[in-house]
N, C-alpha and C positions, 0 to 999 in steps of 0.2 A: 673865297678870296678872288677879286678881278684883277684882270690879267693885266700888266702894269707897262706890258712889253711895246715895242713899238711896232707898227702892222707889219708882218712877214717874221716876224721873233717867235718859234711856238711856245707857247707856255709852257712853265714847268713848275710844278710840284716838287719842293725841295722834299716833302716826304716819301713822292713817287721815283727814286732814283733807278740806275740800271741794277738789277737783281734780287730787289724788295719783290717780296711775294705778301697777297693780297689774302689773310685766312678768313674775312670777312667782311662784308658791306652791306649798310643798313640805306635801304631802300625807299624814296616815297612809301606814306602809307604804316608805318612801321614795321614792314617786313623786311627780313635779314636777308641777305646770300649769304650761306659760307659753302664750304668745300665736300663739307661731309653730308649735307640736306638740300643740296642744290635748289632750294626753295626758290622758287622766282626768275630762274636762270632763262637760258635762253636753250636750254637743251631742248634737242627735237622730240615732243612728245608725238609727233606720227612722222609719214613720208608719205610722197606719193609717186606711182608709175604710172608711166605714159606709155603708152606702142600705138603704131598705126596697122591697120592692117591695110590686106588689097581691096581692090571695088567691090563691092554689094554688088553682086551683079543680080538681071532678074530674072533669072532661072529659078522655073518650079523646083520645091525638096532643096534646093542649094543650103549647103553651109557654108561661112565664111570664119573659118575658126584663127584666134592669135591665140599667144603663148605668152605668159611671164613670168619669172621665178621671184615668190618671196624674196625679198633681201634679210627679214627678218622677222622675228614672229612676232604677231600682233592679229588685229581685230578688224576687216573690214567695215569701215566707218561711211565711204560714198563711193558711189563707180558712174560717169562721166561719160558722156558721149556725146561727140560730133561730126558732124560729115561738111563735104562741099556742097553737097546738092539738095534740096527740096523735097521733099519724099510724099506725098497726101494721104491722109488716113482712108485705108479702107476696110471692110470685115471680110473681102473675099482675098486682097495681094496686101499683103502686111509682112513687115519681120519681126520676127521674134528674139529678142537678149538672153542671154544667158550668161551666168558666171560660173564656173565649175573648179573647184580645189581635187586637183588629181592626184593632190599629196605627194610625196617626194617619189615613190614606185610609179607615180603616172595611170592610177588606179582606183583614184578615190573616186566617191562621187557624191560630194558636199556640195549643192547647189545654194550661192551665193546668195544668186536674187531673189525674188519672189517669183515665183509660176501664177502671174496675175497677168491679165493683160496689161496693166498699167507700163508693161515692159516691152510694149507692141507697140504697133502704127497701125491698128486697127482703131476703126471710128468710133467701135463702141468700147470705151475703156482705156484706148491706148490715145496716143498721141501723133499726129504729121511729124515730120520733121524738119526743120527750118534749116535754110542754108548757113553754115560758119554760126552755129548757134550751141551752147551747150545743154543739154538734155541728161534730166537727173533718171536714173533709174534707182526703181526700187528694190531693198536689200530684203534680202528673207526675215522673216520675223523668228527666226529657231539662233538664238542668238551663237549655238557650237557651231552652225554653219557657216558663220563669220570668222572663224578664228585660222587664224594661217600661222607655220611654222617656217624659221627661215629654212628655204632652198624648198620651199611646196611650188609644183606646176599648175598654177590656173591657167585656166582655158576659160576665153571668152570666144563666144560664139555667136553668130546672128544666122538667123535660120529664115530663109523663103518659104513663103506659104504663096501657093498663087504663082503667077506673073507680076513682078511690079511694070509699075510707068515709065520706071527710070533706074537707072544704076544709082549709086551712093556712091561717090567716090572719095576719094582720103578720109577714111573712117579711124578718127581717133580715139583712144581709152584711156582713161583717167581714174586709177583706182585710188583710191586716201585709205591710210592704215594708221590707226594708234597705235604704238608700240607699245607692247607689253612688258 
């Protein structure tokens, strides 16, 4: 039905009054909404967490570990990484990623990502890293290692090998989780 109103009038659906409630709608496509199958909805099928931690500094054996609590349980689906600064691949000063699920006692040790270089800034296997750029890392291939419970402690970690060239500074994380 077009809107018959004159500009700044909102339209109104006489069938949409104040207190009618909606038990179904038939969608593009012919798929339905309704209440009880939420098929097609707009409900969040994941979430994502952000943290920053402190600088990468370039101390040999350094860790630079953050923290974030499940909100809820579900499946490590991507984890996200970006810095301010420029980093160069090398095979002698590289960092290493890690994602760790410490489980709610802070004890686990479900390793998220892969233990491949592909999670490095080593030349051979891994990647530089580009200023204000987003950088995927890779998830473990043990698909229980992905599975998080709400209020589980991950720890992500970047770990020095070497000396780098440079700090990393405002290192951010980006984790994506399907809800279960």
């Amino acid at each position: 039905m077009p809107n018959t109103k004159p500009v700044g009038v909102a339209f109104s659906d006489p069938e949409l009054v104040s207190g009618t409630t909606i038990t179904s709608a038939a969608i593009s496509g012919g798929t339905t909404l309704d209440s009880t199958s939420k098929v097609a909805s707009n409900i969040a099928s994941g979430l994502s967490m952000g943290q920053q931690g402190a600088t990468i500094a370039v101390t040999t054996g350094g860790t630079n570990d953050v923290f974030m609590i499940a909100p809820a349980a579900g499946v490590l689906s991507s984890a996200l990484f970006s810095g301010v600064d420029v980093l160069a691949a090398s095979d002698t000063n590289y960092i290493t990623f890690g994602i760790t699920n410490l489980g709610q006692a802070g004890s686990g040790t479900a390793a998220m990502l892969a233990a491949t270089d592909a999670n490095t800034t080593k030349a051979t296997g891994g990647t530089a890293l580009a200023a204000n750029t987003l950088r995927t890392l890779t998830l473990n291939g043990t698909a229980a290692n992905l599975v998080v419970a709400a209020g589980d402690r991950i720890r992500i970690r970047a770990t020095v090998s070497g000396t780098l060239a440079n700090t990393v500074t405002f290192p951010v994380y980006r984790l994506t989780f399907t809800v279960a």
